[in-house]
C-alpha positions in Angstrom: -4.1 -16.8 -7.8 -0.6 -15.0 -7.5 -2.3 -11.6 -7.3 -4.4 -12.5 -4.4 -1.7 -14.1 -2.2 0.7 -10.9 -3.0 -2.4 -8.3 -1.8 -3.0 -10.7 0.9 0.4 -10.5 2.1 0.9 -6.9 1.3 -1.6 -6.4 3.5 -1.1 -8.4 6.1 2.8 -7.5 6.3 1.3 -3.4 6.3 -1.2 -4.4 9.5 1.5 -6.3 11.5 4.0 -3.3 11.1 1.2 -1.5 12.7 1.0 -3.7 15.0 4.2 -3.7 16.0 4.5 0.2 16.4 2.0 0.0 18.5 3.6 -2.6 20.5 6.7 -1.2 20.5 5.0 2.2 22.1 3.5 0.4 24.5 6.9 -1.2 25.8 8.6 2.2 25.4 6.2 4.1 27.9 6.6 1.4 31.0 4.6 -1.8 29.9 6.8 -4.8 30.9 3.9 -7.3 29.8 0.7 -7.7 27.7 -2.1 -9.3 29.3 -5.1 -11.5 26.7 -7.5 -12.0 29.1 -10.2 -13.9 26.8 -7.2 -16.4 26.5 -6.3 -16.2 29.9 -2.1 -15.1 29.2 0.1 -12.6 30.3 3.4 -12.0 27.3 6.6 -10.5 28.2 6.5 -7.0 25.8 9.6 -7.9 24.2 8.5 -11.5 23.1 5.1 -10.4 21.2 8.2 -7.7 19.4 10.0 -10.6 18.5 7.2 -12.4 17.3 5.8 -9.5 15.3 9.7 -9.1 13.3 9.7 -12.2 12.8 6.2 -12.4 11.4 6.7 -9.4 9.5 9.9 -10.3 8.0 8.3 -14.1 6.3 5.1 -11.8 5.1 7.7 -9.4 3.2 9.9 -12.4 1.9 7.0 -13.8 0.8 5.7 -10.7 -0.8 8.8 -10.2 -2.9 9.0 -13.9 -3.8 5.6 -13.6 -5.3 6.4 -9.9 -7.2 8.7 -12.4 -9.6 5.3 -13.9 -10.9 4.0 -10.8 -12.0 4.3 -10.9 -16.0 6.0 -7.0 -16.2 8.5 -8.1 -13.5 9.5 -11.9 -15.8 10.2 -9.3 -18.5 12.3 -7.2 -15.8 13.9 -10.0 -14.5 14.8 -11.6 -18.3 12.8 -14.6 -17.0 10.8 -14.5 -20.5 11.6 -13.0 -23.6 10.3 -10.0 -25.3 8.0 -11.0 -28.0 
């Protein structure tokens, strides 16, 4: 169950750094605001960035919290003991 929730967030955390290049392009040539129009809203640029680090920064905490239930890294971190 561990392994699926660490490649699930490895994976998410990877696309939302995409994103958030892409963002971040976007607000460095000109755009002041992104417009959803199937949800009928128009975002200040620098809000979705903030949004995005925030985001990306809980998917990598919760990446490396789940790395410590990986058997190789208990041994690592002295959490068990060799047998």
């Amino acid at each position: 169950m561990y392994y699926l929730l660490l490649i699930l967030s490895v994976i998410t955390a990877v696309l939302t750094l995409i994103i958030f290049i892409g963002v971040l392009g976007i607000w460095m040539k000109g755009a002041d605001s992104l417009a959803f129009p199937g949800l009928g809203l128009v975002v200040a640029t620098p809000v979705v960035l903030v949004l995005l680090l925030v985001f990306e920064s809980l998917m990598v905490l919760l990446a490396a919290y789940l790395v410590r239930f990986i058997p190789i890294m208990q041994l690592m971190f002295g959490e068990i003991d060799e047998l």
